[in-house]
N, CA and C atoms as an extended XYZ file, in Angstrom:
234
Properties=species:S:1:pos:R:3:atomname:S:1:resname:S:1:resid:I:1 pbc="F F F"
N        -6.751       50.737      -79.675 N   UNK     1
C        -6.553       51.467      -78.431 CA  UNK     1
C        -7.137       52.873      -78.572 C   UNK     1
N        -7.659       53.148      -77.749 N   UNK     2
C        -8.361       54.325      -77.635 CA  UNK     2
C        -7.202       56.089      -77.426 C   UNK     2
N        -7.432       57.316      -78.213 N   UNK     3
C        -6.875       57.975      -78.221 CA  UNK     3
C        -6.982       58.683      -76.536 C   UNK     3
N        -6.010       58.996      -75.793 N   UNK     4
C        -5.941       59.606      -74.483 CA  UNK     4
C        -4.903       61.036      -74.832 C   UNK     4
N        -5.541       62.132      -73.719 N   UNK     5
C        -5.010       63.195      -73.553 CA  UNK     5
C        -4.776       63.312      -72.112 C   UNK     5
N        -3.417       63.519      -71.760 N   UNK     6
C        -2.501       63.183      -70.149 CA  UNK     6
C        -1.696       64.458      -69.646 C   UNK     6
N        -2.033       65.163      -68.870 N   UNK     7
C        -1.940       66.278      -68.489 CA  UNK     7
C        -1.619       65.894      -66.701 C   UNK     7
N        -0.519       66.650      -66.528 N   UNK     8
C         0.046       67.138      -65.043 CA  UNK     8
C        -0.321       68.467      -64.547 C   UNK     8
N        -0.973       69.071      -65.537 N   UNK     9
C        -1.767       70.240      -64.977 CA  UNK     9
C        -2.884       70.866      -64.297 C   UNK     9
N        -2.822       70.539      -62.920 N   UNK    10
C        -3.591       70.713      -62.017 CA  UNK    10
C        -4.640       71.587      -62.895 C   UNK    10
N        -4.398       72.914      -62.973 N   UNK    11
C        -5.563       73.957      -63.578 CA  UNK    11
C        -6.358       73.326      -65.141 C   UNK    11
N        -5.619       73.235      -65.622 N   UNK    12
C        -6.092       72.745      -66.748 CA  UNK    12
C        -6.858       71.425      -66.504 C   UNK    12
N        -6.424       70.714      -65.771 N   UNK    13
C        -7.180       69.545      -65.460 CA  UNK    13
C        -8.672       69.556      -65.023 C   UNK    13
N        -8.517       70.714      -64.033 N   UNK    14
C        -9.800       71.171      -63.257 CA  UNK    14
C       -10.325       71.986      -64.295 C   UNK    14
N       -10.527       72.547      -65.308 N   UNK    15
C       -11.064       73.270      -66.365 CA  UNK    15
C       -11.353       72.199      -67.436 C   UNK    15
N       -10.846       71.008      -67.531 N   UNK    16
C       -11.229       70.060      -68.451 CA  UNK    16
C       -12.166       69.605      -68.110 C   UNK    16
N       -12.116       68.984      -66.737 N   UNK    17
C       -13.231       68.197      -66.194 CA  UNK    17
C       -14.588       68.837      -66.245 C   UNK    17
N       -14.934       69.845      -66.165 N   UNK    18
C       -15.919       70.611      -65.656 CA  UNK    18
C       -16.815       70.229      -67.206 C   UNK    18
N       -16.640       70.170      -68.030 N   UNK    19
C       -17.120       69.913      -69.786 CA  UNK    19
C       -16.427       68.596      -70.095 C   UNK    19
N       -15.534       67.607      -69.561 N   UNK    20
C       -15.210       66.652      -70.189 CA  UNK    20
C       -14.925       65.273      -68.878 C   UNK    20
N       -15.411       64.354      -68.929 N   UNK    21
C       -14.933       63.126      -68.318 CA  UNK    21
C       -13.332       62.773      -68.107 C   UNK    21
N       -13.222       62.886      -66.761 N   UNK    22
C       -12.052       62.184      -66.600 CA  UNK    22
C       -11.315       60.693      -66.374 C   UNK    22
N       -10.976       60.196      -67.381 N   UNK    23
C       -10.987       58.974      -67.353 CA  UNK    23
C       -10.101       58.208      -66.412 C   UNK    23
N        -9.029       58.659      -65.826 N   UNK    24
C        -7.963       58.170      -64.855 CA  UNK    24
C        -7.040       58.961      -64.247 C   UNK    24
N        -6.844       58.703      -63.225 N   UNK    25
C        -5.849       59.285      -62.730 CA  UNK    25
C        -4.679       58.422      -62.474 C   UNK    25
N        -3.414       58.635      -63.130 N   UNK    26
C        -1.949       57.685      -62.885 CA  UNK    26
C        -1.196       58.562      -61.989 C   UNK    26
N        -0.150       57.786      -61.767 N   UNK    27
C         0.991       58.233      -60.718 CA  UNK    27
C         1.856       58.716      -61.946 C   UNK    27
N         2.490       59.661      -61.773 N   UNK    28
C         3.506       60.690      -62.567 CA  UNK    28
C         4.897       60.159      -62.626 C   UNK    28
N         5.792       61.128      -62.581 N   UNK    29
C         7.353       60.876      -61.778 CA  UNK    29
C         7.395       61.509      -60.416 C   UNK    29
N         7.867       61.243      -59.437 N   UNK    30
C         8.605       61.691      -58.411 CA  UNK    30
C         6.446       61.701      -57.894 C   UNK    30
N         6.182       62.844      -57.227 N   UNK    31
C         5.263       63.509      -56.728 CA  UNK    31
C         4.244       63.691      -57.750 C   UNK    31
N         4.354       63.901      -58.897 N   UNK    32
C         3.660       64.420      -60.161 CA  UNK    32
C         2.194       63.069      -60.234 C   UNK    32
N         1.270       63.758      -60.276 N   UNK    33
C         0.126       63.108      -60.874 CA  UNK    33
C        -0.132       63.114      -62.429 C   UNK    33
N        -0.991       62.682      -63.446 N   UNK    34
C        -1.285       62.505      -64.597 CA  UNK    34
C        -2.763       62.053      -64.405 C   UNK    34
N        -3.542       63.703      -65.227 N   UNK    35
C        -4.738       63.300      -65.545 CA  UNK    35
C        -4.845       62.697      -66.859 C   UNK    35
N        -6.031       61.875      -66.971 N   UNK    36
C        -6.057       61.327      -68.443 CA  UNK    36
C        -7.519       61.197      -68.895 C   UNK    36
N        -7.902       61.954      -69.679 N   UNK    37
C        -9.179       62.691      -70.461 CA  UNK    37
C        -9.532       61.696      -72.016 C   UNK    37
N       -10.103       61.013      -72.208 N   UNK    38
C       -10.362       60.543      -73.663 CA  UNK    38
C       -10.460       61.958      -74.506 C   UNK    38
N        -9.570       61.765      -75.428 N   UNK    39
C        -9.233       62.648      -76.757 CA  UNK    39
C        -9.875       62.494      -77.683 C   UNK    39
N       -10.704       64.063      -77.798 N   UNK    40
C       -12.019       64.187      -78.929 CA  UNK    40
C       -11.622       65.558      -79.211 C   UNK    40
N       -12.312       65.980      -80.028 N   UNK    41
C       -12.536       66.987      -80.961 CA  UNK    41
C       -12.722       68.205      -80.010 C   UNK    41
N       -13.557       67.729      -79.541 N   UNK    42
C       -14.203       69.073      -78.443 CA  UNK    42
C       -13.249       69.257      -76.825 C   UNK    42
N       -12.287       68.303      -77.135 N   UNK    43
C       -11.069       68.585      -75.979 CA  UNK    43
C        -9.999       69.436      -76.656 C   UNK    43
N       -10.129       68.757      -77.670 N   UNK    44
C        -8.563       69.297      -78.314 CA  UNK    44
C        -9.076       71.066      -78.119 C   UNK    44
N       -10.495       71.395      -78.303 N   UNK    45
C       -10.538       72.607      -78.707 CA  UNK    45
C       -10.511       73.406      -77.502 C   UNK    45
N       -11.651       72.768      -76.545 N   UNK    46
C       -10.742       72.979      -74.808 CA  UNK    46
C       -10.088       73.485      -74.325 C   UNK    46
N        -8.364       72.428      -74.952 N   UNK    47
C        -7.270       72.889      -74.125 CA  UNK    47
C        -6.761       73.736      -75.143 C   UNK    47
N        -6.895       74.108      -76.589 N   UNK    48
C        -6.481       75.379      -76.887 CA  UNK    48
C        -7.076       76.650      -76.640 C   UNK    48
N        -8.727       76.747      -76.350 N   UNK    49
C        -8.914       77.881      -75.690 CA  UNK    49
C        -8.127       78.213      -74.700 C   UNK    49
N        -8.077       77.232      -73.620 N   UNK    50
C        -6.911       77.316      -72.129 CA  UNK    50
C        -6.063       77.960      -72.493 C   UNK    50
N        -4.991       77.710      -73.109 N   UNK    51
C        -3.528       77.880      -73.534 CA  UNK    51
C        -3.907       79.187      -74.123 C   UNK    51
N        -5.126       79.362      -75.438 N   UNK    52
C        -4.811       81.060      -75.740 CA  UNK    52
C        -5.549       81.632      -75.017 C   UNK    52
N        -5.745       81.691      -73.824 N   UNK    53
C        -6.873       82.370      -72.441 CA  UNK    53
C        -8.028       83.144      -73.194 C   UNK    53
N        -8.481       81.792      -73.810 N   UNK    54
C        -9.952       82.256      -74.359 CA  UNK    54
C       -11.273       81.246      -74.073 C   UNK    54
N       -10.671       80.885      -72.638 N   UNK    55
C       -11.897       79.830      -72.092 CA  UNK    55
C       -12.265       80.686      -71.310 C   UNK    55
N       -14.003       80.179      -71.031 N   UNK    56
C       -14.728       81.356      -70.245 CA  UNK    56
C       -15.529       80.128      -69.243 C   UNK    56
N       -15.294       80.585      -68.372 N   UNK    57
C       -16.272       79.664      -67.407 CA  UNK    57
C       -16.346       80.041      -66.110 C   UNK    57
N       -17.689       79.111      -65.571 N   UNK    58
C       -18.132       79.903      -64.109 CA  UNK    58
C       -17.195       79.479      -63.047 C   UNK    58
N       -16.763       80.987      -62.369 N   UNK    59
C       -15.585       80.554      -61.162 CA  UNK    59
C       -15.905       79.383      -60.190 C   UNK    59
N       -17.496       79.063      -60.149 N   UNK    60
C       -17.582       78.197      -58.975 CA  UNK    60
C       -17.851       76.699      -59.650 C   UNK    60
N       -17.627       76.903      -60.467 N   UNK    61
C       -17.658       75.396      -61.289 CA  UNK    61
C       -15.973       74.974      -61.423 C   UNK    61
N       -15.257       75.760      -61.797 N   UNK    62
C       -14.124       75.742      -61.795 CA  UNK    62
C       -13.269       75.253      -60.270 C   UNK    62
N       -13.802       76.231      -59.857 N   UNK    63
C       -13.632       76.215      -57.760 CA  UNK    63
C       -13.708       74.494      -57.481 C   UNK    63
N       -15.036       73.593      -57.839 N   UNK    64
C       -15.807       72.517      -57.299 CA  UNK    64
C       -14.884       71.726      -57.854 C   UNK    64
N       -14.614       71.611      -59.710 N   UNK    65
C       -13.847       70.788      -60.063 CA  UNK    65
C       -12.388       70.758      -59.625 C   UNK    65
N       -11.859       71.636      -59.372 N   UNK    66
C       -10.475       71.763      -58.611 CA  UNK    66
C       -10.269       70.890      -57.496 C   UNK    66
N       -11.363       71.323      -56.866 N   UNK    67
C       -11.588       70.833      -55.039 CA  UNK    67
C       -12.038       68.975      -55.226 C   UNK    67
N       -12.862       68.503      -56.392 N   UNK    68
C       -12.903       67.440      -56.589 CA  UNK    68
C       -11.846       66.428      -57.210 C   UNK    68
N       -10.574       66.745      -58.247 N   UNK    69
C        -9.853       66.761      -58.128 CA  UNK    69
C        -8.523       66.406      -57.109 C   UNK    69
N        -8.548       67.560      -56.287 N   UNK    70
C        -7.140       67.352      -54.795 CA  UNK    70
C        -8.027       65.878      -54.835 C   UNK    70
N        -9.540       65.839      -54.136 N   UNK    71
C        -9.853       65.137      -53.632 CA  UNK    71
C        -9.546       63.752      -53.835 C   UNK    71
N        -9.883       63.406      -55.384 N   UNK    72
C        -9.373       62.267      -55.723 CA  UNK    72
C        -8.370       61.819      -55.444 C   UNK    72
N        -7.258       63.069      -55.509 N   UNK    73
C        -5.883       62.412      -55.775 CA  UNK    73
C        -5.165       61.734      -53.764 C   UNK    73
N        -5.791       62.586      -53.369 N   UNK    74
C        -5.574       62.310      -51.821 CA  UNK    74
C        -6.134       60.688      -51.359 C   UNK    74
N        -7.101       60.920      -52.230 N   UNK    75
C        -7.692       59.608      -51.391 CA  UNK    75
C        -7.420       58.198      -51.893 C   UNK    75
N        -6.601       58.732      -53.117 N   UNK    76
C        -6.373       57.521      -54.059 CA  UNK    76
C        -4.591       57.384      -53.621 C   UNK    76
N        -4.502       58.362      -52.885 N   UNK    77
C        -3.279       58.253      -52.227 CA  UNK    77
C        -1.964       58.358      -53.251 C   UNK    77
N        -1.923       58.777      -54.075 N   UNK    78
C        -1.126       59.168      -55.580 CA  UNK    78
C         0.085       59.782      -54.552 C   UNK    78
């Protein structure tokens, strides 16, 4: 089975995607979505830049993946 990284974090989600494939989107608890990212080396390092706010990236890339994102989740009706 393949290693997965599953995140309910809208922002972080949209900052993953932008450098990493998103592999699924699941239904959460209650309202909650779950992104799910194949887990590599170069994610893990990713979401610790995130967390110590030492990721740098362009606002409108960030902006697009966000907005692509809602999108999915709306239409997939989550």
């Amino acid at each position: 089975m393949k290693n997965q990284y599953k995140t309910s974090d809208l922002s972080l989600a949209a900052y993953l995607n932008i450098d990493h494939d998103l592999d699924s989107i699941e239904k959460g608890e209650g309202q909650k979505v779950v992104f799910v990212f194949m887990e590599t080396t170069s994610l893990k390092e990713a979401i610790d830049d995130f967390w110590r706010r030492k990721a740098l990236v362009e606002p409108a890339s960030f902006f697009n993946s966000l907005k692509n994102l809602k999108s999915m989740i709306y239409q997939k009706r989550i």
